[in-house]
C-alpha positions as CSV (number, residue, x, y, z in Angstrom):
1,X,101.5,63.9,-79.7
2,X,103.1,61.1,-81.6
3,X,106.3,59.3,-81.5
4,X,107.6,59.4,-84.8
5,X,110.3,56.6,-86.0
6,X,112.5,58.4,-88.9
7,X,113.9,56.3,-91.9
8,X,117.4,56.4,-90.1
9,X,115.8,54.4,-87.5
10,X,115.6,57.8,-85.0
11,X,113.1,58.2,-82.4
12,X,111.7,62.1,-82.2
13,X,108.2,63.6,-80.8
14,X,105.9,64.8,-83.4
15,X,102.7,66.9,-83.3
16,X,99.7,67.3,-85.9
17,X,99.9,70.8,-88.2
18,X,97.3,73.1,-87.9
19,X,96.1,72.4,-91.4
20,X,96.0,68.9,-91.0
21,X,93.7,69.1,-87.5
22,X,91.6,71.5,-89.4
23,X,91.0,69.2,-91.8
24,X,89.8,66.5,-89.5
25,X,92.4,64.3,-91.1
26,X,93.1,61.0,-88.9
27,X,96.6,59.8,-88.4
28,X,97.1,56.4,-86.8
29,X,99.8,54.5,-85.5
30,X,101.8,53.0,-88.6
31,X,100.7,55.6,-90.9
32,X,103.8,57.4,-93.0
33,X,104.0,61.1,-92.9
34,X,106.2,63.7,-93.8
35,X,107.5,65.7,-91.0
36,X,109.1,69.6,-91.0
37,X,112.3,68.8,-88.1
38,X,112.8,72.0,-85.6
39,X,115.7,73.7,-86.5
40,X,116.0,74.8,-82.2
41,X,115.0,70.6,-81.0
42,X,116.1,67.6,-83.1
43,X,113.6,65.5,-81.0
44,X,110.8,67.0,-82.4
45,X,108.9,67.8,-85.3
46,X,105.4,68.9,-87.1
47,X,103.6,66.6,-89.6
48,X,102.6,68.4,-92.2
49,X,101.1,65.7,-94.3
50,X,99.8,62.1,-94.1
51,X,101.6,59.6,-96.9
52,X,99.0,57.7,-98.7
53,X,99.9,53.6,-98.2
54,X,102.5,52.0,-101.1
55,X,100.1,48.9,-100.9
56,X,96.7,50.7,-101.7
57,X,94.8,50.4,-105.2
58,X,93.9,54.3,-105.4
């Protein structure tokens, strides 16, 4: 579990995806992700997908 801080500066608790730990992707702390919010919990949330970096070359 991660805590994850949102673009408006909110703090929630997000967890890896299924697809992505079945994948064997690696998410570190200061990585950008897009997350899928609960629609029952507002302080949680599911990352679905690991942003690649704005400063990278690739």
């Amino acid at each position: 579990m991660f805590r994850v801080r949102l673009d408006n500066q909110d703090l929630i608790l997000g967890y890896i995806s299924g697809r992505i730990r079945r994948s064997f992707i690696r998410i570190l702390p200061g990585d950008r992700v897009k997350i899928e919010m609960s629609r029952y919990d507002s302080t949680r949330g599911r990352m679905i997908y690991r942003l690649r970096k704005k400063d990278s070359n690739d």
